[in-house]
C-alpha positions as a Markdown table, in Angstrom:
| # | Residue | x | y | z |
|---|---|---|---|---|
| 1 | Unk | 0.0 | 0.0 | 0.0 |
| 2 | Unk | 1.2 | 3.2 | -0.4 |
| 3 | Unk | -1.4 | 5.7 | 1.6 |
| 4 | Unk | 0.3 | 9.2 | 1.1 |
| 5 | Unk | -1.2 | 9.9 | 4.6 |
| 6 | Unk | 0.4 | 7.0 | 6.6 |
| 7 | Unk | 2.5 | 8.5 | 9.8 |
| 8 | Unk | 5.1 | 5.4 | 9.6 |
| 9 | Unk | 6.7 | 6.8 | 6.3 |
| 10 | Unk | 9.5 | 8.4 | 8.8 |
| 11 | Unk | 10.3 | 5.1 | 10.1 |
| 12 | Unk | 11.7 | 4.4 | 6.5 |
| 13 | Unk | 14.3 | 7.7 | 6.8 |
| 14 | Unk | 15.1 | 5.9 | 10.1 |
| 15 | Unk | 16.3 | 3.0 | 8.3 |
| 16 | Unk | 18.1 | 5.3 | 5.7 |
| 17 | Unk | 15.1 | 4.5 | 3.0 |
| 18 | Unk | 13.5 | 7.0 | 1.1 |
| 19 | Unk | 9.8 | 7.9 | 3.1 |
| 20 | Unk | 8.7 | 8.3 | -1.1 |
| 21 | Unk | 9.2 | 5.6 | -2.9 |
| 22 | Unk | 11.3 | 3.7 | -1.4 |
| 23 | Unk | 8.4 | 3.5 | 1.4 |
| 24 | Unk | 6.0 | 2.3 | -1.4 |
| 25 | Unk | 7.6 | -0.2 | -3.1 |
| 26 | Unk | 10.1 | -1.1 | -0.4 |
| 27 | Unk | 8.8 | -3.2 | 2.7 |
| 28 | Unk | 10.4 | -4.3 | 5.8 |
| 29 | Unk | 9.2 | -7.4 | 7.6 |
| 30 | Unk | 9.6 | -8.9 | 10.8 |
| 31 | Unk | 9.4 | -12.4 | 10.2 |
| 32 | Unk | 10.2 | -13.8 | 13.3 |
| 33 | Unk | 7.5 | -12.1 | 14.9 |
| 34 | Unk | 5.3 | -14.5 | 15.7 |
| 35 | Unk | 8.3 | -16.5 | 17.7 |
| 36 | Unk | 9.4 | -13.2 | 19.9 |
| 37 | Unk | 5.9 | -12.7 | 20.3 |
| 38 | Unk | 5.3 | -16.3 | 21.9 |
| 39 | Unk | 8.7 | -15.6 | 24.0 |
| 40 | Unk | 7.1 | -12.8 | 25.7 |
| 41 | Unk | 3.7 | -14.5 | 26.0 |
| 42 | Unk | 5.4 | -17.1 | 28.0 |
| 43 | Unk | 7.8 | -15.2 | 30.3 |
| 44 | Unk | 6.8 | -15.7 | 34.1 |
| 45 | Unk | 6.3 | -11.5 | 34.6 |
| 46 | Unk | 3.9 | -11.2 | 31.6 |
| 47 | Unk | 0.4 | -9.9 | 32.4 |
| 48 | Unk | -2.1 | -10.2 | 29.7 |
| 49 | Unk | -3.1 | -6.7 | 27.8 |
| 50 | Unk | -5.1 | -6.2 | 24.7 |
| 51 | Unk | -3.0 | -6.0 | 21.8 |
| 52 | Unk | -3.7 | -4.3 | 18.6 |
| 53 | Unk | -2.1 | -5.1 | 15.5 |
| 54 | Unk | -1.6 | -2.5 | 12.6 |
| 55 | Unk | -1.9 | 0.8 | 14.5 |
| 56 | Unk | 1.5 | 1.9 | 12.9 |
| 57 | Unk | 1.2 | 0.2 | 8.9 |
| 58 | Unk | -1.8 | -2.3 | 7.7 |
| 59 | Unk | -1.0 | -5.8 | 8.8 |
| 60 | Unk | -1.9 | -7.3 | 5.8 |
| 61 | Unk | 0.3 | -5.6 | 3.1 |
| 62 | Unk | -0.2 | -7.6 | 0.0 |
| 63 | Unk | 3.0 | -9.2 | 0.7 |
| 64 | Unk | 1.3 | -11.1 | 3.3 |
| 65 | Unk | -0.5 | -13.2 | 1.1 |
| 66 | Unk | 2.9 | -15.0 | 0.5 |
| 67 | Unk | 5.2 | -14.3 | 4.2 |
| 68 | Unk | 2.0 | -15.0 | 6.7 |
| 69 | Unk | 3.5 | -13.5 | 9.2 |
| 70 | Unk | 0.3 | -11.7 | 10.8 |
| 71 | Unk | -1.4 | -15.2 | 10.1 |
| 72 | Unk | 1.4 | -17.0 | 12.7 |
| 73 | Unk | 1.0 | -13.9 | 15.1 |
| 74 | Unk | -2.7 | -14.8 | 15.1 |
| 75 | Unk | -2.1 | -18.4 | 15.6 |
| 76 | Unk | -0.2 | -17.8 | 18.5 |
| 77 | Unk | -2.7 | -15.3 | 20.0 |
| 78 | Unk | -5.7 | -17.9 | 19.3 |
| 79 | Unk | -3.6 | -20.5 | 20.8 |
| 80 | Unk | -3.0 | -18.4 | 24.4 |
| 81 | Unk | -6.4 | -16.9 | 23.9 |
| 82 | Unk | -5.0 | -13.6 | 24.4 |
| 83 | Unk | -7.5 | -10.7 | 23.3 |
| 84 | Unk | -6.7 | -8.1 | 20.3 |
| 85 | Unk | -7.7 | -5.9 | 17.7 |
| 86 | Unk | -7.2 | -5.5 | 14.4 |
| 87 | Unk | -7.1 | -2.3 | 12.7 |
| 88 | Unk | -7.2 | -2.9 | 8.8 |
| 89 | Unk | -8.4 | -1.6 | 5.5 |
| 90 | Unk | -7.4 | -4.8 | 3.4 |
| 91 | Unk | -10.1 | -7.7 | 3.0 |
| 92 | Unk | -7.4 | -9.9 | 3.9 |
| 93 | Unk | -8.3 | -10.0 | 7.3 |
| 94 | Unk | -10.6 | -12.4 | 6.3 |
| 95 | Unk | -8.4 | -15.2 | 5.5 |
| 96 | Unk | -8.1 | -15.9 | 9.4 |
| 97 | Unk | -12.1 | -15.8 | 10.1 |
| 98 | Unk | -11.4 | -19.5 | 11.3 |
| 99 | Unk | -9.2 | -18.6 | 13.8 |
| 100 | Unk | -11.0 | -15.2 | 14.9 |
| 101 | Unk | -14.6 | -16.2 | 14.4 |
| 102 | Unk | -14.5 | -18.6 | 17.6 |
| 103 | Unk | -12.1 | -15.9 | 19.6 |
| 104 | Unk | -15.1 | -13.4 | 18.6 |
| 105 | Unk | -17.6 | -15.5 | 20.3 |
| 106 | Unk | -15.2 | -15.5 | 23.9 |
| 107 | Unk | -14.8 | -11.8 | 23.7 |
| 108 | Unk | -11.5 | -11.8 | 22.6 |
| 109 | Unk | -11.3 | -9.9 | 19.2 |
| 110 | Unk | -12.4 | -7.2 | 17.4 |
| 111 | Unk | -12.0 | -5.6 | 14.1 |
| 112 | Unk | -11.8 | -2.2 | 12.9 |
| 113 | Unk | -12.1 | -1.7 | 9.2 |
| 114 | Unk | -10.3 | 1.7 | 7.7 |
| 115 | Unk | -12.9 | 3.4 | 5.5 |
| 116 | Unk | -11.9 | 6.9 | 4.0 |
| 117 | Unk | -14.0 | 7.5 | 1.6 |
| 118 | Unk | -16.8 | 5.8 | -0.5 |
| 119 | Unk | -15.4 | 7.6 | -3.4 |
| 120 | Unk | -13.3 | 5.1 | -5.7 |
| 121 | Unk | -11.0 | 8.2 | -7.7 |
| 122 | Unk | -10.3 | 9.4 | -4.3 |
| 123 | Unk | -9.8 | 6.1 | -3.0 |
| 124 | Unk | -7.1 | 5.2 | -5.8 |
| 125 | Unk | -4.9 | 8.1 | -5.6 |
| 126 | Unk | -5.3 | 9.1 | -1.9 |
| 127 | Unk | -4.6 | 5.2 | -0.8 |
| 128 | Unk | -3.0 | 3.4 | -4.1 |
| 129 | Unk | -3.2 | -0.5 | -4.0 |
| 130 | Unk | -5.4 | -0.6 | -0.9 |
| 131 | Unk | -9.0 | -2.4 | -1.1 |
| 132 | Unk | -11.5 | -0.3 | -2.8 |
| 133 | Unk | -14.2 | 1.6 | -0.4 |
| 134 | Unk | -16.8 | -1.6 | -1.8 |
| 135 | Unk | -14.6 | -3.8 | -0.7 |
| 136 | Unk | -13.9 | -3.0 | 2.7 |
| 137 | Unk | -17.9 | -2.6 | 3.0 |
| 138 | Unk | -18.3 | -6.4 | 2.2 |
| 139 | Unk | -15.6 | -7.2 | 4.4 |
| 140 | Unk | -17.5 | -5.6 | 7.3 |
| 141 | Unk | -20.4 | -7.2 | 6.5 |
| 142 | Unk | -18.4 | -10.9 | 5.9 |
| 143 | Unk | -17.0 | -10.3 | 9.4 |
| 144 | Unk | -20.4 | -9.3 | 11.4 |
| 145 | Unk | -21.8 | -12.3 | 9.5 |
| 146 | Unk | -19.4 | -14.5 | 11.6 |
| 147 | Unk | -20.0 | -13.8 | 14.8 |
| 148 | Unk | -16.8 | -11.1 | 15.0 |
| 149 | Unk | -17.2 | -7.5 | 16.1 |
| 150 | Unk | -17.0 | -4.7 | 13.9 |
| 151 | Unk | -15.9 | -1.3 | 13.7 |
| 152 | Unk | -15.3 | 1.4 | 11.2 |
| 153 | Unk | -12.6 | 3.9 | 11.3 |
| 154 | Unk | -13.4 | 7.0 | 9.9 |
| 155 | Unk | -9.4 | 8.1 | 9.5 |
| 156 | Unk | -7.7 | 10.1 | 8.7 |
| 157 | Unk | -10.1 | 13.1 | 8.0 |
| 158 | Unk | -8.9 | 15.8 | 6.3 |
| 159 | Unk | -10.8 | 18.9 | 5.6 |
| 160 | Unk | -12.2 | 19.6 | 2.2 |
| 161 | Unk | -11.1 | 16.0 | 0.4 |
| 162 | Unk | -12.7 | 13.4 | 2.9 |
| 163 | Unk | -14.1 | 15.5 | 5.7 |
| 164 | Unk | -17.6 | 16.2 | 3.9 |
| 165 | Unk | -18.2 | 12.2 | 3.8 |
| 166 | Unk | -18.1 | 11.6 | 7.0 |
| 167 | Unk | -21.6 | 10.8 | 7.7 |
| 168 | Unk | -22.1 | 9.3 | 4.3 |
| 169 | Unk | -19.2 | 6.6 | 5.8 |
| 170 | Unk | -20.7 | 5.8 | 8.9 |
| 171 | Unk | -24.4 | 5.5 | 7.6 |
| 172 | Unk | -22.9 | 2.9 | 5.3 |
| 173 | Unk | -20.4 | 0.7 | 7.6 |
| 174 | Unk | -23.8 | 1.0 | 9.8 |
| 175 | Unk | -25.7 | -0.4 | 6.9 |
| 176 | Unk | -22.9 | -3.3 | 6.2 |
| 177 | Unk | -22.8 | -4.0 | 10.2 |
| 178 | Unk | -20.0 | -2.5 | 12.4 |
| 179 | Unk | -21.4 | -1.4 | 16.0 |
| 180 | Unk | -19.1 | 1.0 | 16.4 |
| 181 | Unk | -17.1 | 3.9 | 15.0 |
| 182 | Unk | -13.6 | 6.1 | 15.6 |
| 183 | Unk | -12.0 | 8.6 | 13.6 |
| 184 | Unk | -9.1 | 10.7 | 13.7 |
| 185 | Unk | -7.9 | 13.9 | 12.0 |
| 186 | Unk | -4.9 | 14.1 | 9.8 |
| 187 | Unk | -1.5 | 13.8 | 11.0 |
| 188 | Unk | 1.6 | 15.7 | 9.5 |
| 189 | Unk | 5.0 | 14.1 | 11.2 |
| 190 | Unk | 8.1 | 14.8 | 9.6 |
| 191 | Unk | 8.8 | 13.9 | 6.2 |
| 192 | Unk | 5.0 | 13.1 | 5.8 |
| 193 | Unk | 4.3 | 16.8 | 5.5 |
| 194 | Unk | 6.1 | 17.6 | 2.1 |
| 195 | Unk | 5.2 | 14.4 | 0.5 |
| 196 | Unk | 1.0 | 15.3 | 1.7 |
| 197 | Unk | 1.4 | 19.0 | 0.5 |
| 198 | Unk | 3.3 | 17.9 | -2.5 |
| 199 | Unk | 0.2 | 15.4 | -3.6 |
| 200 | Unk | -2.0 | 18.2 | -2.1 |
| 201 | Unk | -0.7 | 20.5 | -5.0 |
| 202 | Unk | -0.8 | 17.8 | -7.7 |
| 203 | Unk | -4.0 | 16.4 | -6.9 |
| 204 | Unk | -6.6 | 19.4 | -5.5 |
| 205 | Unk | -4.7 | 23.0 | -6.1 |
| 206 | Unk | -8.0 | 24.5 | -6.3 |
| 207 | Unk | -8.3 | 23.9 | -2.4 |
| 208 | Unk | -4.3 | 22.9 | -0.8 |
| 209 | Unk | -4.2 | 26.5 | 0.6 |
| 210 | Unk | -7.7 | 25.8 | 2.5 |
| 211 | Unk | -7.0 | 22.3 | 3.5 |
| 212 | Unk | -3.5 | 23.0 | 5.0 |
| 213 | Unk | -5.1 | 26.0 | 6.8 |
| 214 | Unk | -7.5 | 23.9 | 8.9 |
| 215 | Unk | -5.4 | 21.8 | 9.5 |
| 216 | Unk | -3.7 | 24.4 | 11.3 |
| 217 | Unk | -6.7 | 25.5 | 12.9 |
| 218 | Unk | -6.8 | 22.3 | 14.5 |
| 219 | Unk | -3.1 | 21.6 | 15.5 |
| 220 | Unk | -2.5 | 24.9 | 17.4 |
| 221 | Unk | -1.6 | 27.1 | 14.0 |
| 222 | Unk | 1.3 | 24.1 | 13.4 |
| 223 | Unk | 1.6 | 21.6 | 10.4 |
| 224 | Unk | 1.5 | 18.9 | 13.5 |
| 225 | Unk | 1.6 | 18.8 | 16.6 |
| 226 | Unk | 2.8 | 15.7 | 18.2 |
| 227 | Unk | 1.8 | 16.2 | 21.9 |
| 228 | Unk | 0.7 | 13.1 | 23.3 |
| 229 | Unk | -2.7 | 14.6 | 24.7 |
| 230 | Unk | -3.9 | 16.1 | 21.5 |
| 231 | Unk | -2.2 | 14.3 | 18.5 |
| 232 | Unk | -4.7 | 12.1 | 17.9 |
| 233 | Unk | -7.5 | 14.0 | 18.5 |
| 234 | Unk | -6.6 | 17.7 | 17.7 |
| 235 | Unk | -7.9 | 20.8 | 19.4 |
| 236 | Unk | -9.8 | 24.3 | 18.5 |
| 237 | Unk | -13.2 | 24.8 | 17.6 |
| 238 | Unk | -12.9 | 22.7 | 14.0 |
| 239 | Unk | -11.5 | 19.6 | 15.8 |
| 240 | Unk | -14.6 | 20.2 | 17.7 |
| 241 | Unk | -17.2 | 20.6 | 15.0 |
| 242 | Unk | -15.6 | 16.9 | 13.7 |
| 243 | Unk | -16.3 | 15.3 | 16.8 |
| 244 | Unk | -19.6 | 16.9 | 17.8 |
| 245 | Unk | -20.6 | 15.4 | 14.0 |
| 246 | Unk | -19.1 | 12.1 | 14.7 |
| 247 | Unk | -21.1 | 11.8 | 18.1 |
| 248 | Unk | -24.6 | 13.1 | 16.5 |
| 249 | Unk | -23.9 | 10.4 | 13.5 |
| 250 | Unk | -23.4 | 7.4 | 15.8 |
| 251 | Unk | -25.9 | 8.4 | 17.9 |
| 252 | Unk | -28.3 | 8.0 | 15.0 |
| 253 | Unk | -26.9 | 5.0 | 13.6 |
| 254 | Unk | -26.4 | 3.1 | 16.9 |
| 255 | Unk | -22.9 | 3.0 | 16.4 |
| 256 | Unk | -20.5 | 2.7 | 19.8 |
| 257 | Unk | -17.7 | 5.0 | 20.4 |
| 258 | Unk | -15.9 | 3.5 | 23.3 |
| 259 | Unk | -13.7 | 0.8 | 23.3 |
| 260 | Unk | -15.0 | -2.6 | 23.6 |
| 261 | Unk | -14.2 | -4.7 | 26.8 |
| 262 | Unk | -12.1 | -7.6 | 26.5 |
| 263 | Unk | -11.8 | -10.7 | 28.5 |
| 264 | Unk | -8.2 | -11.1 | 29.9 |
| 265 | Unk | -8.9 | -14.1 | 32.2 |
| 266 | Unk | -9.3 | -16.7 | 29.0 |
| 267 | Unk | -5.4 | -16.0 | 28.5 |
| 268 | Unk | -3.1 | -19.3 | 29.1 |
| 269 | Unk | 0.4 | -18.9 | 28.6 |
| 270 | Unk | 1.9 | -21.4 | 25.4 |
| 271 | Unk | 3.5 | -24.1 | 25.9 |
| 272 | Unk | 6.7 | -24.9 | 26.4 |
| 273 | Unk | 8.9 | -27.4 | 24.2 |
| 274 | Unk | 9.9 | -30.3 | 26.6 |
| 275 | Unk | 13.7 | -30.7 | 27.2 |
| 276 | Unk | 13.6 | -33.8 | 24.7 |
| 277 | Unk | 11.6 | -32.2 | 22.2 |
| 278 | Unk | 14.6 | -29.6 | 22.4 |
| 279 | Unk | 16.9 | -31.8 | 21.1 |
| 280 | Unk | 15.3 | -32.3 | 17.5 |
């Protein structure tokens, strides 16, 4: 995927990538995830928490039709019955419905689906190679079919190119079945700001000067603001408005905002490998 949005494009400057290119056609992968993940599981300190799983990039990048490293990192979590989330705009969440569906019905998972617009030209060049808005619709709908929770995440929104969907967005998840809804403003970190203006310009240069402008309205006059109380959320009487619209829509469509419970006491730490199984 290459959403021209997405806040981990920094992390590929980190690694001396370009946050461009490089960050859309190069991809790093962890694949022994799913082993340091069953390492900590099983140390004596561990306490169970809910984990989430693709709050920093989507955890089913294409390339994870062939790696399956989110599949194993599920196994392991359906195996310790530790509760998660999934935050996702790719259908391929749907590939583990056999291991999530029976989590689902202990209270262990849910799933948020990443819907930005309903509008497939935006879609294509605001979140290239990601599931079109249809798509992720029928995925919300295979997923409350099954038994598994659903909710939609309106995010990001940013002023003048998404922001007037909004409601459209959440009357349609409603429709498709999610029970609950989220959404978050845009966010401008580091080398993300160039690249967004730069598509800005290219893409809507009747409006870039208005968009950029509420978005300062809403991050204290500043491209970004990365305070830890308000980056997520923004501040100011348009960050406000958003939310006051995002209340009054769920509230019509019976959509949840809060965070779902989840049940920590199923959690049983793996297994481990006997001393004799050690030696083969």
């Amino acid at each position: 995927m290459g959403c021209i949005y997405c806040f981990a494009r920094p992390t590929h400057s980190y690694l001396n990538l370009s946050p461009g290119l490089d960050f859309e056609t190069r991809i790093v992968a962890k694949v022994n995830a799913a082993e340091r993940l069953r390492e900590t599981l099983a140390g004596a300190r561990y306490e169970p928490r809910s984990l989430v799983l693709g709050t920093a990039t989507d955890a089913y990048q294409p390339v994870e039709r062939h790696l399956g490293i989110t599949r194993r990192v599920v196994e392991v979590l359906a195996e310790t019955h530790h509760p998660f989330s999934v935050v996702t705009k790719s259908s391929g969440i749907e590939r583990e419905l056999d291991l999530i569906a029976p989590m689902a019905a202990q209270g262990l998972v849910s799933v948020y689906l990443s819907v930005t617009t309903l509008d497939n030209d935006l879609a294509r060049i605001l979140e290239p190679r990601a599931a079109a808005p249809a798509r992720r619709l029928r995925t919300i709908r295979t997923l409350t079919q099954a038994g598994v929770p659903v909710g939609v995440s309106v995010s990001p929104i940013i002023p003048f190119i998404n922001e007037p969907e909004l409601e459209r967005i959440l009357e349609a998840a409603a429709e498709a079945g999610a029970s609950s809804a989220f959404s978050i403003p845009v966010r401008l970190p580091w080398e993300v700001n160039p690249l967004f203006q730069d598509w800005l310009q290219r893409h809507f240069p009747d409006r870039a000067d208005r968009v950029m402008a509420r978005i300062r309205d809403m991050r204290g006059g500043k491209d970004n603001d990365a305070r830890f109380g308000t980056r997520m959320t923004g501040e100011g009487i348009w960050a406000d408005l958003l939310r006051a619209r995002l209340r009054r829509a769920c509230s019509r469509l019976g959509l949840g905002t809060e965070r779902r419970p989840v049940q920590l006491a199923l959690f049983a730490p793996p297994r481990k490998p006997s001393a004799q199984g050690d030696l083969f």
